[in-house]
VEXFI-798712 format. One record per residue (C-alpha): x, y, z. Coordinates in nm, 2 decimals, padded with zeros to 4 digits, m for minus. Last residue first. Example, Ala and Ser with C-alpha at 12.3 -4.5 7.8 and 13.67 -1.06 7.14 Angstrom:
// residues 2
kolza x 01.37&y m00.11&z 00.71
kolza x 01.23&y m00.45&z 00.78
//
This chain:
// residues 158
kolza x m00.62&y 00.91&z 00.07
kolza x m00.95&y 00.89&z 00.07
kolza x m01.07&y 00.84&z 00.46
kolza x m00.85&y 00.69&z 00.70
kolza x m01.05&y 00.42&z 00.79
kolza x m01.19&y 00.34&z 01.14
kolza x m01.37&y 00.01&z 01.19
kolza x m01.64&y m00.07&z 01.42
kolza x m01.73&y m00.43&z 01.51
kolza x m02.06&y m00.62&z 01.45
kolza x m01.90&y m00.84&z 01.16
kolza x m01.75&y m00.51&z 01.02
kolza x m01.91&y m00.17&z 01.10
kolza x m01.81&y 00.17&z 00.97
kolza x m01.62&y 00.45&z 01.07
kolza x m01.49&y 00.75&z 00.87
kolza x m01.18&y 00.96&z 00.86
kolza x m01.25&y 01.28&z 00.67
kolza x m00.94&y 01.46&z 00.48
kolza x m00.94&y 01.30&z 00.15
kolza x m01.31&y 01.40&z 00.17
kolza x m01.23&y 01.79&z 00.12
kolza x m01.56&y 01.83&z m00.05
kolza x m01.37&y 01.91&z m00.33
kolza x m01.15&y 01.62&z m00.31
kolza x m01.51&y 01.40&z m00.34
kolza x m01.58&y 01.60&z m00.63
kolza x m01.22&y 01.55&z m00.81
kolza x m01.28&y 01.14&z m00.69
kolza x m01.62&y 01.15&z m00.86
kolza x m01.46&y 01.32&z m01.17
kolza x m01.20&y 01.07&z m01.19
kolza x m01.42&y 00.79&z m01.20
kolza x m01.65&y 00.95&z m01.47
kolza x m01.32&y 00.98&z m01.70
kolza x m01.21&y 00.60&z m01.58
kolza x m01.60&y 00.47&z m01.67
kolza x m01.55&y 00.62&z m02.04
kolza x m01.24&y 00.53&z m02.08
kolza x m01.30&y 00.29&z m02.45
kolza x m01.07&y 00.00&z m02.48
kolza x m00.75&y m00.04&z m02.71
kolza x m00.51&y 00.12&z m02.48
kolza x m00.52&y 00.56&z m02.38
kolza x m00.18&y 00.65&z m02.29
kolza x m00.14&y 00.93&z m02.00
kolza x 00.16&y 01.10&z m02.00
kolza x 00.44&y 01.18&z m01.73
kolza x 00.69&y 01.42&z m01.83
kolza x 01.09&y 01.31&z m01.69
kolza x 01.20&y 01.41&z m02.03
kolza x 01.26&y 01.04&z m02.14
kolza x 00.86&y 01.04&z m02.11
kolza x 00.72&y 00.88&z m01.79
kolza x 00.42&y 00.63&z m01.93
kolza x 00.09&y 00.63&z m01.74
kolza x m00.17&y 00.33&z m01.87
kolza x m00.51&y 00.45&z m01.97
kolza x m00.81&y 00.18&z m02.08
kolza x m00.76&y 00.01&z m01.70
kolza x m01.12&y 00.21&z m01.57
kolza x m01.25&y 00.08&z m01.91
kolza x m01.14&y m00.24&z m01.86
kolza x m01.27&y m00.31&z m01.52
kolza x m01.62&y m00.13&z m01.65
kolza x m01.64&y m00.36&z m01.99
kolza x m01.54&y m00.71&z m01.78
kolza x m01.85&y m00.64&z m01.55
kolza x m01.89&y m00.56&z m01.16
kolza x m02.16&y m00.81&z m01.05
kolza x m01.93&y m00.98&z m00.77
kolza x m01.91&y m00.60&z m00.66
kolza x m01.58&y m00.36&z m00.70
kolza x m01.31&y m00.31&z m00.40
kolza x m01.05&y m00.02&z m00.44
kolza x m00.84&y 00.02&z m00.15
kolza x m00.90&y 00.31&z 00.12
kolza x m00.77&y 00.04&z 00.42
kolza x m00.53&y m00.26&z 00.27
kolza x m00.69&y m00.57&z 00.33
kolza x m00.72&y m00.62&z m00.07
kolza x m00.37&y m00.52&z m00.12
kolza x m00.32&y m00.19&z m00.30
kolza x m00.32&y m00.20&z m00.71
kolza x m00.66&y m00.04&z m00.76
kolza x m00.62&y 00.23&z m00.48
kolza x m00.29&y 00.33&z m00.69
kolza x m00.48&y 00.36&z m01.02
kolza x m00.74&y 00.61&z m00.90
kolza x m00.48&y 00.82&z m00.75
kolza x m00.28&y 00.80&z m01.05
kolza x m00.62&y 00.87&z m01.23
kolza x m00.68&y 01.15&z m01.03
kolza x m00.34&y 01.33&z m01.07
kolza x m00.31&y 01.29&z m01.46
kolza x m00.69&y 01.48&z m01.48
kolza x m00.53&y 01.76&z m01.32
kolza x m00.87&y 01.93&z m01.28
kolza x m00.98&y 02.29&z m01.36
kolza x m01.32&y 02.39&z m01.22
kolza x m01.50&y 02.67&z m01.42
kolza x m01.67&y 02.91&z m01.16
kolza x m01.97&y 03.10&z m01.32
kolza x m02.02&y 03.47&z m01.35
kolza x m02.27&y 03.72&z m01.15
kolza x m02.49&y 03.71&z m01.47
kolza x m02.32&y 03.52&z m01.74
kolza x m02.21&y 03.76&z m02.01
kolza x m02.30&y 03.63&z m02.39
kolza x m02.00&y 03.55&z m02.56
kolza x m02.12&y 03.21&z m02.73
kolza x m01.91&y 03.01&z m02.54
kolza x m02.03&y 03.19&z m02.20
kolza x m01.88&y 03.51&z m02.04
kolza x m01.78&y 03.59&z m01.70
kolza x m01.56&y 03.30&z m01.61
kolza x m01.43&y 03.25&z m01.29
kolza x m01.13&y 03.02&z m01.23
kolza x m01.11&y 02.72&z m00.98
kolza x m00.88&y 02.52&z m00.86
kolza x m00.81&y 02.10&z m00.88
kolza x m00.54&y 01.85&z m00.80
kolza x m00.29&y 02.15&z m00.80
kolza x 00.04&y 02.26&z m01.02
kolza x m00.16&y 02.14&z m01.34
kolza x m00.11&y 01.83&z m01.59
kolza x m00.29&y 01.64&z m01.87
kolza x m00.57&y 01.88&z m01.78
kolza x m00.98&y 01.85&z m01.74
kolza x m01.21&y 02.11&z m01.79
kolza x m01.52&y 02.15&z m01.50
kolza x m01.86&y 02.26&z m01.45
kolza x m01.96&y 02.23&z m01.06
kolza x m02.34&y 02.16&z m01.00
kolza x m02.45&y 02.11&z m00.63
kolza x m02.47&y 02.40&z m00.48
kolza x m02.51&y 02.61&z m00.84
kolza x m02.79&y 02.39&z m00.97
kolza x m02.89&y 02.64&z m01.27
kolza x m02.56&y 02.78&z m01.31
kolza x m02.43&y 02.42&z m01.36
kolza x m02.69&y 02.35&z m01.58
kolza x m02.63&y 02.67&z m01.81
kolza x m02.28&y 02.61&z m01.77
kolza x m02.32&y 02.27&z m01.93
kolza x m02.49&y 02.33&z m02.13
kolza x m02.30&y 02.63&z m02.30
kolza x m02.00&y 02.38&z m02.25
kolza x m02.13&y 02.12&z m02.51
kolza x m01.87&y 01.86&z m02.51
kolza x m01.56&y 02.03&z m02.34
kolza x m01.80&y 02.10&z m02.01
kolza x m01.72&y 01.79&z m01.81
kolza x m01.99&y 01.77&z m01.55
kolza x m01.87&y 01.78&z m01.14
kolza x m02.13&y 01.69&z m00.93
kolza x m02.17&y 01.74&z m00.54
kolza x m02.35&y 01.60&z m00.25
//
C-alpha cells in the first residue's frame, strides 16, 4: 500500500519516482533524532535546482525511533501480541543485519545508534516498512486473525 525510498543516494531518482507514483511513492531522509516519528516538508526544487511542478513532499523519519521500536518487538516474549516472529527459513545474514545497531545513552542523556561489525542493510529497509506502516496510521488498527480455527484480536503495531 505504500513505499517509502531513501533519497540520500540518488535523490533526483528518487523524487522523480516518487513524483511518478505519487499514491504510493513517499521519498524520505532519515534522522538520528526528531520531535515526531515522521512529518513531512515540501520541497519545490530538485537536487539539481530545477522546480518540481506542484512540489514534492520529502518525508523526515526519526530513524532512532523506528529501530527502538523495531528492537523492542524483537525482545518481547514469543506469546506476547505485536512480537516479532521470523520463518524457520529466516537466515543468520538477515537476523544479524537487523541486530547490526545497538542504542547507547551518551553521559549527556543523548541516545545514539552504534552500528557493530555487520552490514544494516535489512534494519534500514525494516525501519522504512514500519515508517510506512505509521503512515498509514497502522499502529492504530486492531486486526483479527485465526489461530487453530479461533479468532484472535491483536492490538495492531504498537
Amino acid at each position: 500500500m505504500r513505499m517509502l525510498v531513501d533519497s540520500g543516494y540518488r535523490p533526483e531518482m528518487v523524487y522523480a519516482f516518487a513524483l511518478k507514483h505519487p499514491s504510493r511513492v513517499l521519498a524520505c531522509k532519515g534522522h538520528d533524532y526528531r520531535d515526531a516519528p515522521i512529518s513531512a516538508s515540501k520541497i519545490q526544487v530538485d537536487i539539481k535546482g530545477r522546480t518540481i511542478k506542484g512540489g514534492l513532499q520529502l518525508w523526515h523519519h526519526n530513524a532512532g525511533f523506528f529501530k527502538g521500536w523495531l528492537h523492542g518487538k524483537i525482545r518481547q516474549e514469543f506469546s506476547d501480541s505485536g512480537g516479532w516472529y521470523l520463518s524457520q527459513d529466516t537466515t543468520d545474514d538477515f537476523c544479524k543485519q537487523i541486530v547490526a545497531e545497538s542504542m547507547v545513552t551518551k553521559p549527556n542523556g543523548k541516545i545514539l545508534w552504534v552500528k557493530g561489525p555487520h552490514d544494516n542493510h535489512y534494519l534500514d529497509a525494516a525501519v522504512l516498512n514500519a515508517a510506512a506502516a505509521y503512515t498509514l496510521n497502522l499502529n492504530l488498527r486492531r486486526r483479527t486473525y485465526a489461530v487453530k480455527g479461533r479468532k484472535v484480536r491483536s492490538g495492531g503495531i504498537q
